[in-house]
C-alpha positions in Angstrom: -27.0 36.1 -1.9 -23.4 37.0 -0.8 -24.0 35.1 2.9 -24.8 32.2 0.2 -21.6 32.9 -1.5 -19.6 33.0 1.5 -20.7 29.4 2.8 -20.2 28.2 -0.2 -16.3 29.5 0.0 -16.3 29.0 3.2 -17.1 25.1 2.8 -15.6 24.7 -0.3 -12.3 25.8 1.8 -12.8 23.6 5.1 -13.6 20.6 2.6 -10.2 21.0 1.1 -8.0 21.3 3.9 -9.9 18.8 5.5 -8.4 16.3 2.5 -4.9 18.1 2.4 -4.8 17.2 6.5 -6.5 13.3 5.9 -3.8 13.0 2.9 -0.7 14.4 5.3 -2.0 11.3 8.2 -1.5 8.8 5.3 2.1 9.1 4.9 4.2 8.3 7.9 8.1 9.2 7.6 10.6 8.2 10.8 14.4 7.2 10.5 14.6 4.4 8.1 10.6 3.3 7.5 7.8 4.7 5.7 4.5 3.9 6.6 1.4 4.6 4.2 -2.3 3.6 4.5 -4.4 3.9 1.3 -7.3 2.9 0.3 -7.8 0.1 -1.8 -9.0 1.1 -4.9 -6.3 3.4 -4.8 -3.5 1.2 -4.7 -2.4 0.9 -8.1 -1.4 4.6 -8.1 0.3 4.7 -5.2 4.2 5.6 -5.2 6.1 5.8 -2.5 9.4 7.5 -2.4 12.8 6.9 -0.2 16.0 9.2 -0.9 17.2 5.9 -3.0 14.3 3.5 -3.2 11.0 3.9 -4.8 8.3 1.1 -4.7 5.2 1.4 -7.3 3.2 -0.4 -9.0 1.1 -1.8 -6.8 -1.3 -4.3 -7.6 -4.2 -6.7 -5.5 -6.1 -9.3 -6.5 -8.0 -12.5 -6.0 -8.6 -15.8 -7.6 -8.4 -19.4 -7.5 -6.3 -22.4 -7.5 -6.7 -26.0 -8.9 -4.9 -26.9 -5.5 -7.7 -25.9 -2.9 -10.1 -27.8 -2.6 -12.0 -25.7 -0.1 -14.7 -23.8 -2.6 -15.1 -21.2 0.0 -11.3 -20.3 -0.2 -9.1 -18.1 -2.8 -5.6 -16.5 -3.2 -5.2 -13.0 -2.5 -1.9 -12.2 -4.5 -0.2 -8.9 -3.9 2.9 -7.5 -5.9 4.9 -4.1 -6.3 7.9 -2.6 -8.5 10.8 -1.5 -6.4 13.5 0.7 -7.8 16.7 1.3 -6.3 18.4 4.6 -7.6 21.4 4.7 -6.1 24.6 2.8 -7.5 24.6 0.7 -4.3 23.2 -2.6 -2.8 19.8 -1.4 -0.5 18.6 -3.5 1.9 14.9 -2.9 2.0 11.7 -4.9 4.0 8.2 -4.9 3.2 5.3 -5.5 5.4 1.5 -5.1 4.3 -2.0 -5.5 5.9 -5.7 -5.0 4.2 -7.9 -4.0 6.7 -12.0 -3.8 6.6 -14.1 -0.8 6.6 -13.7 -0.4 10.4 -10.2 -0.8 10.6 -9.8 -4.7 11.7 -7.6 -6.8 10.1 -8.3 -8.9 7.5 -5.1 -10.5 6.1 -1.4 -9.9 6.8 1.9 -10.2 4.7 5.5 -9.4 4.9 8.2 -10.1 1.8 10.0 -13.5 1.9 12.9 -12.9 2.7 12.1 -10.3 5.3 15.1 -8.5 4.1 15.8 -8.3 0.7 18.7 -7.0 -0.9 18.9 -4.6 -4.0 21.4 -3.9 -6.6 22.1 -0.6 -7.6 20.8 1.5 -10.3 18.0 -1.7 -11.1 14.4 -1.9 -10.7 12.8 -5.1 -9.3 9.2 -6.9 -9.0 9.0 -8.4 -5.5 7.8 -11.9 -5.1 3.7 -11.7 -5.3 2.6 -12.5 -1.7 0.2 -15.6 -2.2 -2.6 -15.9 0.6 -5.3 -18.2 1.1 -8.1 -16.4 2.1 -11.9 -16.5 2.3 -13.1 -15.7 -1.1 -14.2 -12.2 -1.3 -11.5 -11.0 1.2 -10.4 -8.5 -1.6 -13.7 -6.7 -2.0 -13.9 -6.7 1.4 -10.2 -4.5 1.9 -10.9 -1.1 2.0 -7.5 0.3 3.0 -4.4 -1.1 2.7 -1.3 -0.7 4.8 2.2 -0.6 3.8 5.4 -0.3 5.8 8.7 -0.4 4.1 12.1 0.0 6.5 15.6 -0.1 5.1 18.0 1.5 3.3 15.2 3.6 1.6 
């Protein structure tokens, strides 16, 4: 019974470092950038955090317009919150990719402008990014990649 209890510890233990190290690989921190891969249904609780810049609120979805005619295609939208804390103007870029289940790419997207400029002490909505894409691209994004460099 105790060599029972001891796997079980023992497991129980390797399983939860085994997340702590997965979760540490996600976040990627260098001179100016952050770089964070989540997964998908996780993206509307993502944060992340700069010294001065916070983005959050993250949102993905799919849908139609009246303007394409193709019945196989669909938007993909994608939007944030960004919040600069500091009392001065942040320049700040976003790039983001959805990739499949095995890691290829499925669709691609950076902020228009590629550099954006924010005021101090105000919290913005980026531009949604509006894709045409094969309907069903959405479902099919299992992680999603995010890169922010800047003044962050």
């Amino acid at each position: 019974m105790k060599t029972v209890a001891v796997c079980i510890s023992f497991l129980a233990c390797f399983l939860l470092l085994s997340r702590l190290v997965a979760s540490a690989q996600d976040v990627v921190k260098t001179d100016g950038s952050i770089t964070v891969r989540v997964k998908a249904k996780e993206l509307d609780e993502l944060m992340i955090k700069g010294d001065n810049i916070v983005f959050s609120n993250f949102s993905l979805g799919e849908g139609v317009r009246d303007a394409i005619k193709n019945p196989t295609l669909g938007v993909l939208e994608f939007s944030c919150a960004v919040r600069n804390k500091s009392g001065d103007r942040r320049a700040v870029s976003l790039m983001v990719c959805g990739l499949d289940e095995k890691g290829g790419l499925l669709w691609s997207a950076q902020e228009k402008p590629p550099i954006g400029t924010l005021a101090g002490n105000k919290t913005d909505s980026l531009s949604t990014f509006m894709l045409i894409v094969p309907r069903g691209t959405k479902d099919k994004t299992a992680t999603v990649w995010i890169r922010v460099c800047g003044d962050l």
